[in-house]
C-alpha positions in Angstrom: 23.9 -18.0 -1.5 23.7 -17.8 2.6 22.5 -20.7 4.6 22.0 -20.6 8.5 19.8 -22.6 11.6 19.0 -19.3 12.7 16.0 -19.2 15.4 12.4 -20.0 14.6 10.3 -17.9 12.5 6.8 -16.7 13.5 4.0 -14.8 10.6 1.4 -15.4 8.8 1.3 -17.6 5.9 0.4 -16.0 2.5 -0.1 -17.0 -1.0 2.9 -16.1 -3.3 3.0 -17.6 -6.6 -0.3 -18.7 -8.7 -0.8 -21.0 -11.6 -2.3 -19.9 -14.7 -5.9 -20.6 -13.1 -5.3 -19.2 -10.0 -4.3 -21.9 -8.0 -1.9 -20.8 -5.4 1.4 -22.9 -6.2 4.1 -21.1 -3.7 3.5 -19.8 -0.3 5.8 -17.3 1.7 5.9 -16.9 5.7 5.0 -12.8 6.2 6.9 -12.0 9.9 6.1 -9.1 12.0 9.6 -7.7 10.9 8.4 -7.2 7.8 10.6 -10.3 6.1 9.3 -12.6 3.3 10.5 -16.1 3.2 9.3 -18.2 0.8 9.3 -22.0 2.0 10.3 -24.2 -0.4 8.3 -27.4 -2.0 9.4 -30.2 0.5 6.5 -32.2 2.4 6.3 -30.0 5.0 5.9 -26.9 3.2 3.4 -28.4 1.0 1.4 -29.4 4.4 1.5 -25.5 4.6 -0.6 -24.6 1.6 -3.5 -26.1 4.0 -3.1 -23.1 6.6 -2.4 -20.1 4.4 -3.8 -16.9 6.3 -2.9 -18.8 9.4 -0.1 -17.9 12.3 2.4 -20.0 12.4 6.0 -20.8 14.2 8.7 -22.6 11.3 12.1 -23.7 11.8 14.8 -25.2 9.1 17.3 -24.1 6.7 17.0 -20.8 5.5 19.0 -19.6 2.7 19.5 -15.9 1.1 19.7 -15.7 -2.9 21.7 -13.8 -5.0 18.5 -11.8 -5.9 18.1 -11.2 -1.9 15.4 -13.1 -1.7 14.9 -15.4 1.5 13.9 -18.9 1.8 13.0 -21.6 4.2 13.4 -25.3 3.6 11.1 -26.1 6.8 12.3 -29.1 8.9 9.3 -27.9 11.6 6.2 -26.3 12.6 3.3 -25.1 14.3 -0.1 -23.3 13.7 -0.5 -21.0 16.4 -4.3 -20.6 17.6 -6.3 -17.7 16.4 -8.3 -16.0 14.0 -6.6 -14.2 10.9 -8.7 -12.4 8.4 -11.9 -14.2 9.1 -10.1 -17.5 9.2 -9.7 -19.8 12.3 -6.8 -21.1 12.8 -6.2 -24.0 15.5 -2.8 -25.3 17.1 -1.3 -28.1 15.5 
């Protein structure tokens, strides 16, 4: 498994993972380059679940599995204003 600091992340936050009633349970950060990176269950990515469908700007430890899959144990972040899919989002 990789780990870096690299620099910030900006996308849209989007449901990945559901319980068996539909809750959403994991959330991922969509970027404009087309990368997935799911953020992992620490405080701050928990505060995410309240601004899926929203922009946002994360930093922290991101880490590549074995699978390829990419991850992001956030350390910071930011809701950048706007409107996404019907859904106003303001600037934390």
């Amino acid at each position: 498994m990789k780990t870096s600091h690299s620099p910030a992340l900006t996308g849209i936050i989007m449901p990945h993972d559901w319980d068996k009633d539909g809750k959403v349970i994991q959330i991922a950060v969509y970027t404009n380059a087309e990368e997935v990176y799911v953020v992992e269950h620490t405080q701050l990515g928990q505060e995410l679940l309240n601004h899926i469908n929203c922009r946002v700007r994360v930093s922290g430890k991101k880490r590549e599995r074995l699978d390829g899959s990419r991850h992001i144990a956030v350390q910071k972040y930011v809701v950048l204003e706007g409107i996404v899919e019907d859904k106003k989002c303001m600037t934390s």
